[in-house]
C-alpha positions in Angstrom: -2.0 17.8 -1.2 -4.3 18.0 -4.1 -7.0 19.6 -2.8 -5.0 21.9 -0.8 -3.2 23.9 -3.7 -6.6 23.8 -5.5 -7.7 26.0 -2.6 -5.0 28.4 -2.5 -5.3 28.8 -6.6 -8.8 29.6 -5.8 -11.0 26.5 -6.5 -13.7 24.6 -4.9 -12.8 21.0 -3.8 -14.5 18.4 -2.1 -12.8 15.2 -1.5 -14.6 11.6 -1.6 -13.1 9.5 1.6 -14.0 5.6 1.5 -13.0 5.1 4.7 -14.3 7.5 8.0 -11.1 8.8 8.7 -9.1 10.7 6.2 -5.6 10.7 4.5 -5.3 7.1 3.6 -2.5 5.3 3.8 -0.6 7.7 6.6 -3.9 7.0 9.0 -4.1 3.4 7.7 -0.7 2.0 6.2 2.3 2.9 8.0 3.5 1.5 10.8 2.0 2.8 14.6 5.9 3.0 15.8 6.3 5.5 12.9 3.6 8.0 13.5 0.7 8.0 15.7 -3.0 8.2 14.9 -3.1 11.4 17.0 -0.4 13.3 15.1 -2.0 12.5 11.8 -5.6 13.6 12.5 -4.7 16.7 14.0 -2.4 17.3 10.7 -5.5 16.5 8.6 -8.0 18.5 10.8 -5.9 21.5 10.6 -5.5 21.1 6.7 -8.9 20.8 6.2 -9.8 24.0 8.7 -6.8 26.4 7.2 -7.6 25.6 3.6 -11.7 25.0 3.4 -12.5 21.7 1.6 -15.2 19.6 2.6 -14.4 15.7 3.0 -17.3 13.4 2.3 -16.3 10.5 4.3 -18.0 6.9 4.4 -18.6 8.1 0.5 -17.1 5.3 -1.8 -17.3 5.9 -4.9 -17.4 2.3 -6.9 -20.0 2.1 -9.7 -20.3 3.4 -13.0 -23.5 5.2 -11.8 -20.9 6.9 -8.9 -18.4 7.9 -11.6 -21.1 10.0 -13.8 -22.4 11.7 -11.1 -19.3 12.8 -10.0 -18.6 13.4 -13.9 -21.8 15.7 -14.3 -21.0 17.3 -10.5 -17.2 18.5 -11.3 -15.2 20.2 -13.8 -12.5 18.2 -13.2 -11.7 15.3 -10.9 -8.2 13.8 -9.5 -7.6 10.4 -8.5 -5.5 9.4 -5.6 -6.9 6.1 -5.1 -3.8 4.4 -4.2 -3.5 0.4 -4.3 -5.7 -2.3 -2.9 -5.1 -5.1 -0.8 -2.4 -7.3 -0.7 -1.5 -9.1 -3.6 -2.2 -13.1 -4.1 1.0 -15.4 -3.6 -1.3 -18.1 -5.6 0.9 -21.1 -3.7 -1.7 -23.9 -1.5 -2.7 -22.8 1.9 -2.6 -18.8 1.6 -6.4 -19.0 2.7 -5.5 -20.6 6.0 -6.4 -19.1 9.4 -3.5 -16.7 10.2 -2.1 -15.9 6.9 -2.8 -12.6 6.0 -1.6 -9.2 4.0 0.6 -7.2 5.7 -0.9 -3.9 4.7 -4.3 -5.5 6.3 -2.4 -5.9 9.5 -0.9 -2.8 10.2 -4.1 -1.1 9.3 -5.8 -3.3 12.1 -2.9 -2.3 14.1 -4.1 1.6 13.3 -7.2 1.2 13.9 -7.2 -0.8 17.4 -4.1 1.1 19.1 -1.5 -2.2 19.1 -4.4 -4.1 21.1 -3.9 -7.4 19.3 -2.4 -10.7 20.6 0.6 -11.7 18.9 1.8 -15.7 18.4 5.0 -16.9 19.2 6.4 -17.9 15.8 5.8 -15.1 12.9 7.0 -15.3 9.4 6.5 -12.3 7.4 6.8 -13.0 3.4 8.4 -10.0 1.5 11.6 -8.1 1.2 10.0 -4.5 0.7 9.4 -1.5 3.4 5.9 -2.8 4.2 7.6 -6.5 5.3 9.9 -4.6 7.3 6.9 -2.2 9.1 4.5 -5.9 9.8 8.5 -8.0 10.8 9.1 -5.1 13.4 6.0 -4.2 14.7 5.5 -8.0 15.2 8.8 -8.3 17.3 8.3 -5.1 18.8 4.9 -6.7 20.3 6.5 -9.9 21.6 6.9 -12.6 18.9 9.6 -14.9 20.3 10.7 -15.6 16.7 10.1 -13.2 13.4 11.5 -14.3 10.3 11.5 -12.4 7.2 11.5 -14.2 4.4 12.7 -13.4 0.6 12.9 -15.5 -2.6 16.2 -13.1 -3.5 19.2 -12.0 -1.7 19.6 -9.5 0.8 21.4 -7.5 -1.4 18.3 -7.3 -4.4 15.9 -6.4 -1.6 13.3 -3.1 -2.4 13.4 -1.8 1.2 15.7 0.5 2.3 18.6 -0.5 4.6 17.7 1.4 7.6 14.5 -0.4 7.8 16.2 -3.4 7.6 18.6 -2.3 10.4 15.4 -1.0 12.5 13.6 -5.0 12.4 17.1 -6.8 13.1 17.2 -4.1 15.9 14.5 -5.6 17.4 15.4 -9.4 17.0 14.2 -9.9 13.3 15.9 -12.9 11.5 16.3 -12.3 7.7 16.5 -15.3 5.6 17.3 -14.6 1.7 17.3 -16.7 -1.0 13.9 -18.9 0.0 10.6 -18.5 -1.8 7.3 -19.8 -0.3 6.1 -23.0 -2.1 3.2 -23.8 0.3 1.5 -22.8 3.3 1.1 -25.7 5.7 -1.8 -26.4 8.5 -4.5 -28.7 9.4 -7.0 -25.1 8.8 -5.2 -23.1 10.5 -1.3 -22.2 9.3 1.3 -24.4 11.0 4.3 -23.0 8.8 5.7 -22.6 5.2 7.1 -24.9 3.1 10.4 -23.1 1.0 12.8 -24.0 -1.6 16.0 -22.4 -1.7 16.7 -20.3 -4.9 19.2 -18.6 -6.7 19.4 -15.6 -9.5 20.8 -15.8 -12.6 20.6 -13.3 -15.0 18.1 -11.1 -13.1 15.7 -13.9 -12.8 14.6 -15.8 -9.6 15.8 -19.8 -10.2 14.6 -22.6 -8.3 17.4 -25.2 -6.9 15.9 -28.8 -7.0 15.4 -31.0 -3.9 16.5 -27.8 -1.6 12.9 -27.8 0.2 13.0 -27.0 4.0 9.5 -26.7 6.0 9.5 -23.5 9.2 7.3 -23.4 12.0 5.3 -20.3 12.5 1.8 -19.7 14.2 1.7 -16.4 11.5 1.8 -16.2 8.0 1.9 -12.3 6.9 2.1 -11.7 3.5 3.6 -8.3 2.3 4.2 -9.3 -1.4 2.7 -5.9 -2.9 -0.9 -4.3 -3.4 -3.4 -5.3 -6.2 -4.5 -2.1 -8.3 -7.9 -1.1 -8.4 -8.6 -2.4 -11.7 -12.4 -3.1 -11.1 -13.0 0.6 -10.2 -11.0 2.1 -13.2 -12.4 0.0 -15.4 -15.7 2.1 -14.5 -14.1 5.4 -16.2 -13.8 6.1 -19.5 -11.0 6.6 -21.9 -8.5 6.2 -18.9 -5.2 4.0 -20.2 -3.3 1.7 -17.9 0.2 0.3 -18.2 1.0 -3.6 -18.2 1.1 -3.2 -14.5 -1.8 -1.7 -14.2 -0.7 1.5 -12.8 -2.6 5.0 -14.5 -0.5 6.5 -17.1 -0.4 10.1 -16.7 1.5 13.1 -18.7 4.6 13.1 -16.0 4.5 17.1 -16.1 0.7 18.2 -15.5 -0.3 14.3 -14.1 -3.3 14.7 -16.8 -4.9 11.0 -18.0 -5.7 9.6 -21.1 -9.4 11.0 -20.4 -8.9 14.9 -20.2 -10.9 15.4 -17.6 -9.3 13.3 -14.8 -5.9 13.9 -13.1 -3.9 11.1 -10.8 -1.4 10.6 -9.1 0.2 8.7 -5.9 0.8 4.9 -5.9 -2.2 4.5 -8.4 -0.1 6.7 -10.9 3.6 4.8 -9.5 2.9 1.9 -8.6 4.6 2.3 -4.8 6.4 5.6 -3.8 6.5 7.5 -0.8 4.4 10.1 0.9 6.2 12.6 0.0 6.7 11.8 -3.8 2.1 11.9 -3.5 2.1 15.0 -1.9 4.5 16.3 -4.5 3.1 15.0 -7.4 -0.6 16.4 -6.0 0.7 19.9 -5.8 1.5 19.3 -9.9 -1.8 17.8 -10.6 -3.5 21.0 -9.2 -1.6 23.1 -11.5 -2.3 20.8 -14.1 -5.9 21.1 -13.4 -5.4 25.0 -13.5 -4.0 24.9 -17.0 -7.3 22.8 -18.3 -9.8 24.9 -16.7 -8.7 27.8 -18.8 -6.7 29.7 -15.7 -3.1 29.3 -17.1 
């Protein structure tokens, strides 16, 4: 999105892609019952030929060495690095065989065209849009039994309520109020140990001698992306809120260090596409203003 209104205000833009495919988390993140491969690729392909910016993929850039060449390359440089992997539970067992992050899983799920094996028993960890996406792509593929599990009540859950509708739709039991204590198995996962919980006052409590053990042959967990902290550590002058997230001036998405620009789920923490593409549009007028071309 970016790079695209950089090109019609008259800019040259390259793009640094990690991976070898481009756009990130539509190609890599969301769900293959959403949107296809097919139907992003030709959106990026076409975006790419109408608008003339060369992608560098299988280009990382991770090093301080990477970041001042692309400092002494560029007159100014936008982030939209996104998240990381999946986020540690840090109970026992979550490095068992067959516990895993759910973003992990639906990018495997991308990548290989649904051709994976799924177990009878599933239970997916989480109560946000991604545990919804790994629950019903699960059931969709022929678990007998997916549970979503959530320390809090239905009611305090982040994901919307039509994904919730869409994974009961397809046979998706929700059970609230149960966080994860530990993950069970002689190697590989044999189920979760939980202990029911309450809230009070906004805050998760536990309620004593309420543990209950469920079987499952999968442990996904979708408890929420790590930031790239090692790689923004590598630039600068940049500032970072308590959660880690970049903090940007919300009207031109400029950083602490003038010359970088960000925005996306690095910048939010968790949005939508949409809210990226919008907030790229503003960072290319923000970059605009700092060049000199008001």
């Amino acid at each position: 999105s970016c790079a695209c209104e950089l090109r019609m205000l008259g800019f040259e833009v390259d793009i640094f892609e990690a991976k070898k495919q481009p756009s990130g988390l539509t190609v890599h993140g969301v769900a293959p019952y959403k949107i296809s491969n097919k139907e992003a690729l030709e959106e990026m392909a076409y975006l790419e030929m109408q608008f003339g910016y060369t992608v560098k993929y299988d280009m990382p850039i991770q090093t301080k060495e990477d970041v001042a060449r692309i400092e002494k390359g560029y007159d100014a440089v936008f982030l939209g690095i996104g998240l990381g992997l999946t986020s540690a539970l840090k109970i026992n067992g979550e490095e068992k065989e067959n516990c895993f992050g759910a973003v992990e899983f639906v990018e495997e799920l991308r990548k290989k065209h649904h051709a994976i094996t799924v177990p009878k028993k599933v239970i997916v960890l989480g109560g946000g849009n991604t545990a919804m996406d790994a629950a019903s792509e699960c059931a969709r593929m022929g678990a007998v039994q997916v549970i979503l599990a959530y320390r809090r009540s239905k009611e305090e859950m982040g994901a919307y309520d039509f994904e919730y509708d869409l994974a009961k739709g397809v046979g998706v039991k929700g059970l609230f109020n149960a966080a994860p204590v530990e993950i069970r198995g002689n190697g590989k996962v044999s189920g979760v140990q939980f202990i029911r919980t309450k809230t009070e006052n906004g805050k998760v409590e536990i309620i004593p001698g309420s543990e209950f053990f469920e079987e499952a042959d999968w442990v996904i967990k979708a408890t929420g992306q790590s930031k790239q902290l090692e790689f923004l550590q590598n630039i600068n002058g940049l500032e970072l809120d308590k959660k880690g997230c970049i903090v940007v001036n919300k009207e031109n998405k400029q950083t602490k260090n003038p010359k970088y620009f960000a925005s996306g789920d690095a910048v939010s923490g968790g949005q939508e596409v949409v809210n990226a593409a919008a907030d790229g549009r503003k960072a290319a007028h923000g970059i605009k203003t700092f060049l000199g071309l008001v």
